[in-house]
C-alpha positions in Angstrom: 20.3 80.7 86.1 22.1 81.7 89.1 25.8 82.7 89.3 27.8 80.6 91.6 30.0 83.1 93.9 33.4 83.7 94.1 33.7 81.5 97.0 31.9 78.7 96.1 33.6 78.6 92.3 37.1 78.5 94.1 35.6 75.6 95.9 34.0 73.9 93.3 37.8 73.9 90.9 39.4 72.1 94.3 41.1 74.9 96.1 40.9 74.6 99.7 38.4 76.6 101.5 40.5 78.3 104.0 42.9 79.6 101.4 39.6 80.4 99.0 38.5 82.4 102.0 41.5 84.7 102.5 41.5 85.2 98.5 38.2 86.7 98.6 38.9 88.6 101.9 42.5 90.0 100.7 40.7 91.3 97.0 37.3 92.9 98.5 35.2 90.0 96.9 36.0 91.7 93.7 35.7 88.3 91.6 36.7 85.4 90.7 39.7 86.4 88.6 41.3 88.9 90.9 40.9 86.0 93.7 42.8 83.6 91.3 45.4 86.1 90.8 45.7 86.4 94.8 45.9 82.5 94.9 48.6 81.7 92.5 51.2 84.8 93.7 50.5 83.8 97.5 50.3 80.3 97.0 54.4 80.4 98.4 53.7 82.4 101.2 54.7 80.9 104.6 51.6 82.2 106.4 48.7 80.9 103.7 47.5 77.9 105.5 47.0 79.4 108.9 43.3 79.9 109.9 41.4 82.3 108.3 39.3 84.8 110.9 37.1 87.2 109.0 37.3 91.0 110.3 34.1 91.3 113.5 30.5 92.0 111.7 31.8 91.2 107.8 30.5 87.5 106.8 32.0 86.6 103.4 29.6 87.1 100.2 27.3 89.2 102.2 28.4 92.9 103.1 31.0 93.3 100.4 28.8 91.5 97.7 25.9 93.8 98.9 27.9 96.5 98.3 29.0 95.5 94.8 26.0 95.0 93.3 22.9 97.2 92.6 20.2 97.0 95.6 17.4 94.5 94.5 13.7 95.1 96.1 12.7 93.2 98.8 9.8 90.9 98.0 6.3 92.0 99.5 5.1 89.8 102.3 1.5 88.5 100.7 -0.4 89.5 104.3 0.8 93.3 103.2 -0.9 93.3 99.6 -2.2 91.2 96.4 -0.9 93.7 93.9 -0.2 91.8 90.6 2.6 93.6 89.6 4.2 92.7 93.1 3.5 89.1 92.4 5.2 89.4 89.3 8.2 90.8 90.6 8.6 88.0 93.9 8.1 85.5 90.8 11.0 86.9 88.7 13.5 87.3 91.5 12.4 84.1 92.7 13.6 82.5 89.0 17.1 84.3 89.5 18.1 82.6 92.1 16.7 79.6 91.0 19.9 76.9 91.7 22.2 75.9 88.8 21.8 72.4 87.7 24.7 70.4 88.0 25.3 70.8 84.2 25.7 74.2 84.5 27.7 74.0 87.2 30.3 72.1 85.6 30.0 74.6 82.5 30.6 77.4 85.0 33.9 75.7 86.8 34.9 74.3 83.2 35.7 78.1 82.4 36.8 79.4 85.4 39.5 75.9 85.1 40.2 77.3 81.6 41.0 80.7 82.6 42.9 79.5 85.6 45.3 77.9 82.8 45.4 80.8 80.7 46.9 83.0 84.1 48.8 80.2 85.3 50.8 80.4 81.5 51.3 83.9 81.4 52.2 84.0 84.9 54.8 81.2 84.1 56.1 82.8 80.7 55.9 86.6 82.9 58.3 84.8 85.6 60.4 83.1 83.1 61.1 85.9 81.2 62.2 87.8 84.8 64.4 85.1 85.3 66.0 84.9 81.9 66.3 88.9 82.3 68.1 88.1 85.8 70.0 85.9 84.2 71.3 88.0 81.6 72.0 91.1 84.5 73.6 88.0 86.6 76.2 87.3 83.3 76.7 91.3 82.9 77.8 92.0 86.1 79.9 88.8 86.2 81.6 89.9 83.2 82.2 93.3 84.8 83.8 91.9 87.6 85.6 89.8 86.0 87.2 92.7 83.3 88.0 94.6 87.2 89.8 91.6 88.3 91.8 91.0 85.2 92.6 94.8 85.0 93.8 94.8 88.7 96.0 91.8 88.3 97.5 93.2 85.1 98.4 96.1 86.7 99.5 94.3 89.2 102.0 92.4 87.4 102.7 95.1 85.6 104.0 96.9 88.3 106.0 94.2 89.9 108.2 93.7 86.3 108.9 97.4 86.4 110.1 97.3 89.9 112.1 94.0 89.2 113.3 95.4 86.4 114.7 98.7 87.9 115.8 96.7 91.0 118.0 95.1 88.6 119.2 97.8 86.7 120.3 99.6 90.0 122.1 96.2 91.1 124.1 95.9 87.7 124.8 99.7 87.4 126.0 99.0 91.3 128.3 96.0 90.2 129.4 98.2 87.3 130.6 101.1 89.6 132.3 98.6 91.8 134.2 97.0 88.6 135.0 100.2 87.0 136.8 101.4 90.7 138.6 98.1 91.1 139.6 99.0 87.5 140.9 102.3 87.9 142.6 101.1 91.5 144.5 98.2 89.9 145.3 100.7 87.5 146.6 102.9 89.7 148.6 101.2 91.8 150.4 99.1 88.2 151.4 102.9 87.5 152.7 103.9 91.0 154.1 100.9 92.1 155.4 99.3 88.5 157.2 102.9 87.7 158.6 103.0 90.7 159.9 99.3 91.2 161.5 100.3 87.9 163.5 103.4 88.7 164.1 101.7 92.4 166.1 98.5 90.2 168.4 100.8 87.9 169.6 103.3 90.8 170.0 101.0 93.3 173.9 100.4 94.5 175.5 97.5 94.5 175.7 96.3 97.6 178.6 98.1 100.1 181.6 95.8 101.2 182.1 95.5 104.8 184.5 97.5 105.6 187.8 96.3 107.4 188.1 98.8 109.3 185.3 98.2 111.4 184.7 94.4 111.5 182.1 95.4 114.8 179.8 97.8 112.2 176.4 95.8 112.0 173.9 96.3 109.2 170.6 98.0 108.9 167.4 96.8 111.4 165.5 94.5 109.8 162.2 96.2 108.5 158.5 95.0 108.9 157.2 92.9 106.0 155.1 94.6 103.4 152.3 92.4 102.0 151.2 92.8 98.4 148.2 90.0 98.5 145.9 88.8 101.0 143.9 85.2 101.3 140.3 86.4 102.4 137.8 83.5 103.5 134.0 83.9 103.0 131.5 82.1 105.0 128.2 82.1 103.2 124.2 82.0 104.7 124.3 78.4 104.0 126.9 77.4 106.0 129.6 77.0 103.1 133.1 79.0 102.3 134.7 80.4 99.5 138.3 81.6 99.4 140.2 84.0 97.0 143.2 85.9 96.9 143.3 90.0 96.6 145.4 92.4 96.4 146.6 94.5 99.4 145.2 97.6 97.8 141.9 96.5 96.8 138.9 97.6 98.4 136.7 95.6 100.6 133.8 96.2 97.9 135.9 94.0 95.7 135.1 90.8 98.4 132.0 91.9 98.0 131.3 91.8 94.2 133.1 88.5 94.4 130.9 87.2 96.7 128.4 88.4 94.4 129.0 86.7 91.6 130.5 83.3 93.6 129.0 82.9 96.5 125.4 81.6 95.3 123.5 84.1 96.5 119.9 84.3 96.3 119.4 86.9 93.0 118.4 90.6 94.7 119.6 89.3 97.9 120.9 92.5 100.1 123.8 91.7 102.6 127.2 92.8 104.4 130.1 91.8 105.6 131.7 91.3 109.3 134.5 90.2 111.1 133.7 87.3 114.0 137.1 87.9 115.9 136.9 91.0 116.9 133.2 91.5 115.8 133.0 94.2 113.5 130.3 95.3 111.3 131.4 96.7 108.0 129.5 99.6 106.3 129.2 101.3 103.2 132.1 103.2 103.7 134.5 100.7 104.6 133.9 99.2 101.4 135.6 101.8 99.6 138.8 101.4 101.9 141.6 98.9 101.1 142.1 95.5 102.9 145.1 96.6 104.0 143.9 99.6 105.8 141.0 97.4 107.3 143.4 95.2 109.2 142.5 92.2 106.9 146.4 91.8 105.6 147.5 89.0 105.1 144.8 86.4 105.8 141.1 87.4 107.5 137.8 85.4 107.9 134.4 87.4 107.2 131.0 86.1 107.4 127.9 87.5 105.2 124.7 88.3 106.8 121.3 89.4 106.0 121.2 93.4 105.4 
């Protein structure tokens, strides 16, 4: 019996002839499982229903099929001879290409359906093992990224408590500095000025009786008053005031602590100190100098401000 052709068996299982025709084209006519193959990887492509236009002097089944199969003998026209052996040949091609019944027909597309299955499996276990392997790479590299991530913001974090913690440490080894000098100052001055009041007390005369002499005599001119303390006012960022008393002597880095440690500040919160009236700015130097050398005896107003 006669073979049915590539084309005709993609036609006869129900795939449309245009797309049948570019399968045999695109795969030389190579046969029917190759042309399957074609079919089912193309099927997606955008571009697979468009008309089919065969190359200029190739007709489909006929040049490449010529070339892929052996040369058969062309049958002897009977005006040209009676031989008997030609007569026998013309009847034996004649009975291969007899037509296949439609029995045989369905035989023939019954196995070329079965073998479409069997490709159409493996092609759907081949892509769904790709896609559990894509899956798994998917899963890797999420991982991955994620570890990065983690790593970055622990460092991160990391490196933000060590500065938080050394910005502390410098702020309370500051305040401690500050203490320590208002310490020693206090000190200081209880040894200079107590000793002294002292020695003053137990020397001093009694006081001198006017003498009669010279009723006209007047005393002493009246000196300038000394101030031991000083009433300091503190207006804060929000708008509010603290007040406290200091001592003459103490050092404007005193207000400051004070401030510090009263005045509801935000915690690491950088500032200074300045006079409104006249407006004065006071640095890091000034806050080792006395109040009373600053001009803020007895009473003064200062103002904190963002550093």
């Amino acid at each position: 019996m006669a073979e049915l052709t590539t084309l005709e068996s993609l036609l006869e299982m129900g795939f449309d002839r245009n797309r049948a025709e570019k399968a045999v084209a695109n795969t030389g006519n190579q046969g029917i499982e190759r042309a399957m193959d074609w079919l089912m990887e193309h099927e997606n492509d955008p571009d697979i229903d468009e008309p089919y236009v065969p190359p200029e002097g190739n007709m489909l089944g006929g040049a490449a099929d010529s070339q892929s199969s052996p040369a058969q003998p062309t049958v002897a026209d009977p005006a040209e001879g009676t031989d008997t052996g030609d007569l026998d040949q013309s009847d034996t091609q004649e009975g291969s290409k007899r037509p296949m019944t439609e029995e045989e027909k369905r035989e023939q597309v019954k196995r070329l359906e079965e073998l479409m299955r069997v490709k159409q499996a493996e092609r759907r276990e081949r892509e769904r093992a790709e896609e559990v392997e894509r899956e798994k790479q998917r899963r890797k590299q999420g991982q991955e990224l994620l570890q990065i991530r983690q790593k970055l913001q622990e460092d991160e974090m990391k490196k933000l408590a060590e500065q938080r913690r050394r910005e502390k440490m410098e702020d309370k080894l500051a305040k401690q500095r500050v203490k320590e000098k208002i310490a020693r100052d206090r000190e200081e001055r209880a040894q200079k000025f107590g000793g002294g009041g002292a020695s003053s007390t137990a020397v001093s005369p009694p006081p001198s009786q006017p003498n009669p002499s010279s009723p006209t005599s007047q005393g002493p001119p009246p000196t300038k008053k000394e101030y031991d303390e000083c009433r300091i006012q503190v207006r804060l960022l929000d708008g509010s005031a603290i007040t406290a008393n200091f001592k003459a002597q103490e050092p404007l880095a005193a207000v400051r602590v004070y401030v510090q440690m009263n005045g509801n500040t935000p915690e690491g919160q950088d500032f200074t100190l300045l006079s409104p009236y006249p407006r004065h700015v006071y640095t890091e130097l000034d806050m080792e100098k006395p109040l009373k050398e600053l001009g803020l005896v007895p009473s003064a107003v200062l103002v904190v401000t963002k550093k």
